[in-house]
C-alpha positions in Angstrom: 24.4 -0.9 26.3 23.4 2.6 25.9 23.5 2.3 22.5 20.5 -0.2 22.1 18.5 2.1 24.1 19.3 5.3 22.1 18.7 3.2 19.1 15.4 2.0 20.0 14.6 5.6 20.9 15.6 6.4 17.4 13.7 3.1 16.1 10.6 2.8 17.9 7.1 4.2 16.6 4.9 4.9 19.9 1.5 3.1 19.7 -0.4 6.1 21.3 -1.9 6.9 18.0 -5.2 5.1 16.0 -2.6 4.8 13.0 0.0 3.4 14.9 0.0 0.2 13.3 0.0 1.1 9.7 3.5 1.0 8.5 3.2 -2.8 9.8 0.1 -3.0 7.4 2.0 -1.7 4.4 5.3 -3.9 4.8 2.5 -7.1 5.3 0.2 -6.1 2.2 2.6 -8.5 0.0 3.6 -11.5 1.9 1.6 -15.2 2.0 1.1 -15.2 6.1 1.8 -12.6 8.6 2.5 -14.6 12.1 1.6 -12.6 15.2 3.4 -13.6 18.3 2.9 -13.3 21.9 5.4 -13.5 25.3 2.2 -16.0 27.6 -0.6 -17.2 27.0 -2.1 -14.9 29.4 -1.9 -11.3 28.4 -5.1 -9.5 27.4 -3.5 -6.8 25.6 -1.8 -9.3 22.9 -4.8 -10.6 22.0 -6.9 -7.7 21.8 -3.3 -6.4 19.5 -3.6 -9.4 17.6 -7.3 -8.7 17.0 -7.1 -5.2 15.5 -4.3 -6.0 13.7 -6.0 -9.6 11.9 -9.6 -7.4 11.1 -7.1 -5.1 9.0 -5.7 -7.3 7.5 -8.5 -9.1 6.7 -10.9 -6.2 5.6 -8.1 -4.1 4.0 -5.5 -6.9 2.5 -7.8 -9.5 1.6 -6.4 -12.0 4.3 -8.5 -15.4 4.0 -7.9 -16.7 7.6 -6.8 -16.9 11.0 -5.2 -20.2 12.3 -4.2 -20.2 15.7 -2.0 -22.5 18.2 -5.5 -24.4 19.3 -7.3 -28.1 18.7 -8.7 -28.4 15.3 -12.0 -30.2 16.4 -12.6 -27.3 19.1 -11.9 -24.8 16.6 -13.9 -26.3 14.2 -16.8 -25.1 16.3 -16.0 -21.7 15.8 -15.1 -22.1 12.2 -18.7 -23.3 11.9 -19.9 -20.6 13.8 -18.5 -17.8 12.3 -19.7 -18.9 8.7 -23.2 -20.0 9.4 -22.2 -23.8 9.5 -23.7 -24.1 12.8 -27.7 -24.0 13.8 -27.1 -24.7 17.5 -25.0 -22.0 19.1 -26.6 -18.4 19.8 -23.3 -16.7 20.3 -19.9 -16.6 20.7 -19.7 -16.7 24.2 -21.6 -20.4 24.2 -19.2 -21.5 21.4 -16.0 -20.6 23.2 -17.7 -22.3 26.0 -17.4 -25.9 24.5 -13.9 -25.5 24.5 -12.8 -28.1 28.2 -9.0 -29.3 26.9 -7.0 -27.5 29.4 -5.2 -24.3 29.2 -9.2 -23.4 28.4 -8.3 -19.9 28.9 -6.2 -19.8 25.7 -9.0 -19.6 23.7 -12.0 -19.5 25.8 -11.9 -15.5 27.0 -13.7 -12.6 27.1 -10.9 -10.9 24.3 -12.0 -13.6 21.5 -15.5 -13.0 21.8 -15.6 -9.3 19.7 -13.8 -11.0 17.3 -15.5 -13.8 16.3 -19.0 -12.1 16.2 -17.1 -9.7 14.0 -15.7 -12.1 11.5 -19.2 -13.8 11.5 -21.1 -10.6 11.0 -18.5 -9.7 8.0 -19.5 -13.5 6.7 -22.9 -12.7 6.4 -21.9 -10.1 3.5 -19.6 -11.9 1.9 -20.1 -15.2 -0.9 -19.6 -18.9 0.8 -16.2 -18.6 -1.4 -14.9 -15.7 0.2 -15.9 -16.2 3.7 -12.7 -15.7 6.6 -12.1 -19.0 8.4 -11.5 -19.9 11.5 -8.7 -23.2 12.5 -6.9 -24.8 15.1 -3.3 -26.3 13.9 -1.8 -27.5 17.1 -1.4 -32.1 17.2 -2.8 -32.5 20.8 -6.5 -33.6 19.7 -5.7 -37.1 18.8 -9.1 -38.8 20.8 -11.0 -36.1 19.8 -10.1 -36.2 16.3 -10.1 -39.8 16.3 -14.2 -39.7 17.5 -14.8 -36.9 14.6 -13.5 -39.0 11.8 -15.5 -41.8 13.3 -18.5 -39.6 13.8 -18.4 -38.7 10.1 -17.4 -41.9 8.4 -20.8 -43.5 9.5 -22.7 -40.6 9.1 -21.9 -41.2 5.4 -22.0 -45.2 5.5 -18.1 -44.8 4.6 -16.1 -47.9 3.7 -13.3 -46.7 5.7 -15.1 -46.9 9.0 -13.8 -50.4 9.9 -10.1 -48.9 9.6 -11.1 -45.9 11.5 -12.5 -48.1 14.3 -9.5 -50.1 14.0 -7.3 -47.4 15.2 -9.7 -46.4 17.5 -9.8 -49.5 19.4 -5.8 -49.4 19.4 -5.9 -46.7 21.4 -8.9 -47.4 24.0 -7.3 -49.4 26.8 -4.7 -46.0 27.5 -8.0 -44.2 28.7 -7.1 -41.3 26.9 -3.8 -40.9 29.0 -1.2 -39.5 26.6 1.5 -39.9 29.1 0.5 -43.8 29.5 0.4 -44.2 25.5 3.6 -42.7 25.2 5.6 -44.7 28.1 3.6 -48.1 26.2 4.8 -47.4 23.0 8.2 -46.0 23.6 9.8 -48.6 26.2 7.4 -51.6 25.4 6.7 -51.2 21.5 3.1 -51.3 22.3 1.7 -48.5 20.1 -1.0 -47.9 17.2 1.6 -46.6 14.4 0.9 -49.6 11.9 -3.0 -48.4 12.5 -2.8 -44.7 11.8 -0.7 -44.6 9.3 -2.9 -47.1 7.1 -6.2 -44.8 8.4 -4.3 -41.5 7.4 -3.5 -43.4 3.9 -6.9 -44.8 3.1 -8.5 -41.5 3.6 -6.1 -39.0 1.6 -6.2 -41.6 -1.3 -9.8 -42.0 -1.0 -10.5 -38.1 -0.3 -12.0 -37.4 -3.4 -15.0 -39.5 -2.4 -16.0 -37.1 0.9 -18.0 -34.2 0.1 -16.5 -31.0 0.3 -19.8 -29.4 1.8 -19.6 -27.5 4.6 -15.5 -28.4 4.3 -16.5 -32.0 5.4 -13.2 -33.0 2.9 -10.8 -30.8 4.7 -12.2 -31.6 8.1 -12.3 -35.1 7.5 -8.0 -35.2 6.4 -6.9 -32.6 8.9 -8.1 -35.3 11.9 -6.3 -37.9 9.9 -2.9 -36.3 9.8 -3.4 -35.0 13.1 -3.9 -38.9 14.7 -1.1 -39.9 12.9 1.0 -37.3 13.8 -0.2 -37.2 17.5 0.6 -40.9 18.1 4.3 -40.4 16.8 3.7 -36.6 18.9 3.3 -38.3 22.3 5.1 -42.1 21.4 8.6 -39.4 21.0 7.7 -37.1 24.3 8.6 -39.3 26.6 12.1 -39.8 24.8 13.5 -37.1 23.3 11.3 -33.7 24.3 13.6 -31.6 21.3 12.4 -34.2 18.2 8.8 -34.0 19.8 8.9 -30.4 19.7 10.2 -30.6 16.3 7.3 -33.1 15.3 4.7 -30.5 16.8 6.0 -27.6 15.2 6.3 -29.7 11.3 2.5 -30.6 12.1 1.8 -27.2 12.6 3.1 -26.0 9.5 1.8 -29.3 7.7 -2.1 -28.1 8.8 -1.2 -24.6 8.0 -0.5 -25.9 3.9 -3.5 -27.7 3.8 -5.9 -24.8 5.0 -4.0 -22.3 2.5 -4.5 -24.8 -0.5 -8.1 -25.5 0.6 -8.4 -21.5 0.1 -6.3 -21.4 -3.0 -2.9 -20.3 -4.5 -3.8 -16.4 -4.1 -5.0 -16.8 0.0 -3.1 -15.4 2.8 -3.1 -16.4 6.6 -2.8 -15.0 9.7 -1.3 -17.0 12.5 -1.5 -16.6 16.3 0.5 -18.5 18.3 3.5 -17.9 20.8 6.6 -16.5 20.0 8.8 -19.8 20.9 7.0 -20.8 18.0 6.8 -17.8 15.3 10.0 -16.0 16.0 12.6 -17.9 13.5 14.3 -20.5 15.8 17.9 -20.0 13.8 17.9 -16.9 15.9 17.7 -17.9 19.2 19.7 -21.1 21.2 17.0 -23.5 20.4 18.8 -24.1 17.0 21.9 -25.3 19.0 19.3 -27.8 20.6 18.4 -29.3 17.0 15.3 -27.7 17.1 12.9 -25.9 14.4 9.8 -24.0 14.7 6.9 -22.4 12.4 8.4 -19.3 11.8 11.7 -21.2 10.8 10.1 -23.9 8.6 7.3 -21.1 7.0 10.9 -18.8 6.2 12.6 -21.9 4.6 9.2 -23.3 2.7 7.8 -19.6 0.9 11.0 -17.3 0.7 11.6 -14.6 4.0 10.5 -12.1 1.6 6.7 -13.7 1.8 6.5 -14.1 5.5 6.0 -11.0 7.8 7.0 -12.3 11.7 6.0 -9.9 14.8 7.0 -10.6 18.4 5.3 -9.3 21.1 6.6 -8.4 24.9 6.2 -6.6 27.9 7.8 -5.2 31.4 5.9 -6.1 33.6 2.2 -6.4 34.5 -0.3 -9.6 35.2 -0.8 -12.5 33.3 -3.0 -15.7 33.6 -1.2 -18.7 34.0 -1.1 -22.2 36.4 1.3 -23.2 39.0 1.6 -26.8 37.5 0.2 -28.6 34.7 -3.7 -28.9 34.9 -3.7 -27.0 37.8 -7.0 -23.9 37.9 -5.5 -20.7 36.5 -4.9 -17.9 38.8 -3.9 -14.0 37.9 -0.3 -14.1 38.6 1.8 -10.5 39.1 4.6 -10.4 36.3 8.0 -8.5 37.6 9.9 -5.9 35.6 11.9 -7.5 33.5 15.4 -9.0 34.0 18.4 -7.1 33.7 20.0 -6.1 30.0 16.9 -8.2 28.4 15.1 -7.2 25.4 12.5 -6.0 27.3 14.4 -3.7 29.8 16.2 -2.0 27.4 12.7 -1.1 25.4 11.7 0.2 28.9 14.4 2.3 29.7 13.9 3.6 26.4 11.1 5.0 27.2 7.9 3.9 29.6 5.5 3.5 26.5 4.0 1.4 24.6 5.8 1.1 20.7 6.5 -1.2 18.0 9.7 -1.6 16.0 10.2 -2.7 12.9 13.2 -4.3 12.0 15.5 -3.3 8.7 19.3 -2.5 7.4 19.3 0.7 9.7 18.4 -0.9 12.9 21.9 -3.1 12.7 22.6 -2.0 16.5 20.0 -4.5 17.7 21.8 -7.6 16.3 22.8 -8.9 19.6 22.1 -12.6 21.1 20.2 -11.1 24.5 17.5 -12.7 26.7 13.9 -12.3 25.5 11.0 -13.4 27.9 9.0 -16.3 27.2 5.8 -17.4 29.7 3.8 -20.5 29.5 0.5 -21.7 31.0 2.7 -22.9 33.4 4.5 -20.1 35.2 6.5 -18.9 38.6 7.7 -15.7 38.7 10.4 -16.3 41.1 12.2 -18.6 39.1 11.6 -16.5 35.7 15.3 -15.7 36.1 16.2 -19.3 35.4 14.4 -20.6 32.8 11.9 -17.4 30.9 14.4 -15.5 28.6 15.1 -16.9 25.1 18.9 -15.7 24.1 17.4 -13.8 21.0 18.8 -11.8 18.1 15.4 -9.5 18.0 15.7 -8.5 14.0 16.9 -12.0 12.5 13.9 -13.7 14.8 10.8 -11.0 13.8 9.8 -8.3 11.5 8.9 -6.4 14.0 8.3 -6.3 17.6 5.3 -4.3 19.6 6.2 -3.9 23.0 3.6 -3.2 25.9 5.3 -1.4 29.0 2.7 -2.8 31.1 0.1 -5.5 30.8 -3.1 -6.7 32.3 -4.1 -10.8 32.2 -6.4 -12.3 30.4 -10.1 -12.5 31.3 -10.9 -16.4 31.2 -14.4 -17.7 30.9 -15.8 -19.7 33.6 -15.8 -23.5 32.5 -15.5 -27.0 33.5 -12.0 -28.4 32.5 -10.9 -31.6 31.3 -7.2 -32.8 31.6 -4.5 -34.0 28.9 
C-alpha cells in the first residue's frame, strides 16, 4: 500500500493556497453540471468548500443554479428570496429559519447564510432572465407539496382543484405518517396511486394554462411529480429499501431536468448533495445491490465527458449528526479514519488539506477500498461496521478534496417537526 500513498503524494495539489481550486475550475468550465459531494451532513468545512467553489462557478462560468439534496417547497422560500420573489423575509437567517422537516441542520446553518445573501445581492444586478436559482430536488415533501399545489390552484380559481383535493383527501386519515401510508398501501392495497397519477397528469397536460410568473408553472409541476413520486417513494420503503432508493435517486435526477430546461438548453447546474448519491454508483458495491444513484444516472443521461463529479472526505474531526432518527442533533467527535481506507492513506500522505483530481496518470488509485460515508444518523463506535463504501476513487469522482481535519456544522436554533 505504499504505493497509493507515494502516488497521492505525487497526485495531490495542497489547498493552502487562494488558487488552490482552479485547475478544478478549468476541467469544469465545459460540462452541463458539476456535482459537489460531501462524507455527512454535518461538516462545516464542506459546505463552506462547496460555497466558494459554486460562487466561481457561477460568477466566472456562467453556472445558472444550485440544486441541492433538500425539499422543494422549503427551498422554494429561498429561491424566492434570493431573487426578490419574496416581500416578507428580512434576511437570510429568517428564511432558513422556516425550514422544521427534520435533519433541519442540513440546510438551516450558520454556513448557508453568506451564501444566499450573496447570490441575492448578485441578483439584484443581474436581468430576471439571468438571475441564479435556488432548488430543492429530494421526494420527501409529499404533504407539503400536496398543500402548495392546493394553495395555488385556488388562488387562480383552477379547474383542477377538485382533483388536487381529491388526492389530498386520499391521503388525510395517515396523519402525515409516511411510515403508516406505506405499511397501508404496501400489505393492505390501501394507497392514493390511482389519485396522483391522474393529478400529476391533468396538470402537465394542462401546464400551459398556469402562468409562468414568478415560476408559478415550474413550481406548480415540480409538486406534482414530487406527490406522485413520493407516494410510490414511501408505498416501496417498507418493501424493498434498494428499489426505494432507486426511485429517490430517478426523482432526483427527474427534478434536476426540469429546472435545467426551465433555464434553457445552454444552462449549467451545480448540485450539492452527499456522496452515496453523486459519486457514480457503478463504482462502489451498491451496483451489486441493484442500485443507481444521480451521479450514475446524470453519467448515463449527458455523456461522462459533460459531468464533472467531486467527492469530499476527511480524517477525523466533529460532525453534527443524531443518535436515532428524529432525535435533537448533538456535535459528535469523528475518529481517525479506519485502517487502509481512502481516507487514511490520504492522511499518511501527508497531514494536509488537498484535492486530487483524477486522470490516465493516476491509474494506481484504481482499487475497490473503503470510503467513509456519515448520515444524520451516526455512532462512531460502530463506524467500522457499516460507514465505508468499497469505492474505486477515480471511476466514482473527478476529483476528490480531502480535509485532514474537520469541525461540525453550526445548526440554527429551531423548532423541529418529524417525518
Amino acid at each position: 500500500m505504499d504505493k497509493i500513498v507515494q502516488a497521492i503524494r505525487q497526485s495531490a495539489i495542497p489547498l493552502t493556497k487562494n488558487d488552490g481550486y482552479s485547475i478544478l475550475l478549468e476541467k469544469a468550465a465545459q460540462v452541463k453540471h458539476v456535482l459537489l459531494g460531501e462524507s455527512s451532513h454535518g461538516t462545516s468545512e464542506f459546505y463552506k468548500i462547496r460555497a466558494q467553489l459554486s460562487k466561481r462557478l457561477i460568477e466566472d462560468l456562467g453556472y445558472s443554479f444550485i440544486a441541492v439534496e433538500g425539499d422543494w417547497p422549503a427551498c422554494q422560500k429561498v429561491n424566492r428570496y434570493i431573487k426578490g420573489y419574496d416581500q416578507v423575509h428580512k434576511n437570510a437567517r429568517e428564511v432558513l429559519s422556516t425550514f422544521h422537516r427534520w435533519p433541519t441542520w442540513m440546510w438551516a446553518n450558520e454556513e448557508m447564510i453568506e451564501l444566499i445573501e450573496w447570490i441575492k445581492e448578485l441578483n439584484l444586478k443581474r436581468p430576471k432572465n439571468n438571475q441564479v436559482g435556488f432548488y430543492g430536488i429530494d421526494v420527501y415533501s409529499l404533504w407539503e407539496s400536496m398543500e402548495e399545489i392546493i394553495h395555488y390552484l385556488e388562488k387562480i380559481n383552477s379547474p383542477d382543484i377538485e382533483k388536487a383535493k381529491k388526492a389530498f383527501a386520499c391521503f388525510e386519515p395517515f396523519n402525515r405518517e409516511a411510515q403508516m401510508y406505506g405499511v397501508s398501501a404496501a400489505f393492505y392495497s390501501e394507497d392514493c396511486h390511482d389519485e396522483v397519477i391522474q393529478l400529476l397528469t391533468e396538470i402537465v397536460t394542462n401546464k400551459e394554462k398556469y402562468t409562468s410568473l414568478e415560476e408559478s408553472q415550474l413550481n406548480l409541476e415540480v409538486n406534482a411529480l414530487i406527490t406522485a413520486n413520493a407516494e410510490n417513494y414511501y408505498r416501496t420503503m417498507v418493501v424493498n429499501d434498494n428499489e426505494s432508493w432507486n426511485i429517490r435517486d430517478q426523482h432526483m435526477v427527474e427534478v434536476l431536468n426540469k429546472i435545467s430546461s426551465f433555464y434553457g438548453q445552454e444552462s449549467k447546474g451545480i448540485i450539492w448533495e452527499h456522496n452515496t448519491h453523486v459519486g457514480d454508483a457503478r463504482a462502489t458495491d451498491m451496483t451489486d445491490a441493484g442500485m443507481v444513484n444521480v451521479g450514475q444516472i446524470v453519467r448515463e443521461q449527458l455523456g461522462t465527458e459533460n459531468v464533472f463529479i467531486v467527492g469530499f472526505g476527511t480524517h477525523r474531526g466533529t460532525v453534527i449528526a443524531a443518535d436515532a432518527w428524529g432525535d435533537d442533533f448533538k456535535k459528535i467527535v469523528v475518529p481517525s479514519a479506519q485502517e487502509e481506507s481512502w481516507e487514511d492513506f490520504l492522511h499518511k500522505a501527508g497531514p494536509y488539506d488537498k484535492m486530487i483530481i483524477f486522470s490516465e496518470n493516476t491509474s494506481e488509485f484504481n482499487k475497490r477500498m473503503g470510503h467513509r460515508a456519515i448520515g444524520v444518523v451516526y455512532d462512531p463506535r460502530y463506524e467500522h461496521f457499516g460507514n465505508y463504501v468499497p469505492s474505486i476513487l477515480p471511476q466514482r469522482y473527478n476529483a476528490f478534496i480531502y480535509v485532514d481535519s474537520s469541525n461540525a456544522l453550526q445548526p440554527l436554533k429551531l423548532e423541529k417537526i418529524y417525518i
